[in-house]
N, C-alpha and C positions, 0 to 999 in steps of 0.2 A: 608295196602298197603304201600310200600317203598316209598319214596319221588323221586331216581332216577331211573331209566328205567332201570332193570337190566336182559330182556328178551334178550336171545341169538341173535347173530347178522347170519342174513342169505344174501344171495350173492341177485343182486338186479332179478335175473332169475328165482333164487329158489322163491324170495317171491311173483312175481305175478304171478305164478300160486298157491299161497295161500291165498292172497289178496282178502278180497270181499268189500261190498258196504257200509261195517260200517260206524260211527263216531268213531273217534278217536285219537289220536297221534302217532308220527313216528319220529324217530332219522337216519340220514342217519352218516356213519362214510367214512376215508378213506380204503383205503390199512392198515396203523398203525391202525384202530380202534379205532381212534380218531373222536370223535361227531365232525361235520363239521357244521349241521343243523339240528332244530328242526321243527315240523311243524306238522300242522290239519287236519285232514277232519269232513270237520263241514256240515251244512244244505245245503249250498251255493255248495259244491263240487260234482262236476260231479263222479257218481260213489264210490265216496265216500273214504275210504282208498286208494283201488285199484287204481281209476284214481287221486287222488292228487300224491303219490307218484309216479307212472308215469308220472303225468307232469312236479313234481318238481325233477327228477331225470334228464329229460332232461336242466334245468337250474342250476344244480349242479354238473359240471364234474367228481368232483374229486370223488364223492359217488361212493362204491365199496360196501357196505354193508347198512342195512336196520334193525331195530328192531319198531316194534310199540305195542300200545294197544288202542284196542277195550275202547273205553270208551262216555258215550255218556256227560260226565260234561267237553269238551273237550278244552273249553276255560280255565277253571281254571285249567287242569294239562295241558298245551303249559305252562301256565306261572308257572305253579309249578316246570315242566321242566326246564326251562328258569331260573327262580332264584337260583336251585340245578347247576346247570352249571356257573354262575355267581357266586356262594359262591365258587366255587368249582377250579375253574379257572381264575377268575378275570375279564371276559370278557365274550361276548355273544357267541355262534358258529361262524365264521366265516362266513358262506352263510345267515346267520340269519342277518349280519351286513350288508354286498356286496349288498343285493336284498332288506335290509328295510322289511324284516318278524317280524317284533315285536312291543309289545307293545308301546303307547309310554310313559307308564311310567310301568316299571316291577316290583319296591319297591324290599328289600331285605331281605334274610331270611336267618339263622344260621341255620344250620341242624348240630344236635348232632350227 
């Protein structure tokens, strides 16, 4: 498995009606397809994929696009996420910052 999220990015219309009740992770981008915000659906989540992304789509305006995975170790790849974008960019997403979605300590990782 790659370390950064490299599934196709779908419009946020198209994805819930794909979206089901998983645990997993979710990348929302803008217009540019630029990662804005990373985020979960874990045990706690209504719905699961489906409904965190719908609710965290209403607290992230600028989202215009959505990629996720099905994964149920969901806490360790948010922050595995989260540190590839931090190596990667020098800073956390955006809305990951604005809203306090993060760890609070993420540690760092070099990816080859």
């Amino acid at each position: 498995m790659a370390v950064r999220l490299n599934k196709p990015w779908q419009t946020l219309s198209e994805a819930s009606a794909r979206l089901r009740g998983n645990l997993g992770v979710f990348q929302f981008a803008d217009a540019s397809g630029g990662v804005i915000y990373i985020g979960f659906a874990g045990g706690r989540s209504l719905y699961g994929l489906k409904g965190e992304v719908r609710d965290m789509a209403a607290l992230v305006p600028d989202a215009t696009q959505v990629r996720w995975e099905v994964n149920t170790a969901y806490q360790s790849r948010f922050r595995e996420l989260l540190w590839a974008h931090n190596a990667d960019f020098g800073a956390l997403p955006k809305y990951n910052i604005e809203l306090n979605h993060r760890p609070v300590r993420i540690g760092r990782l070099s990816p080859g």
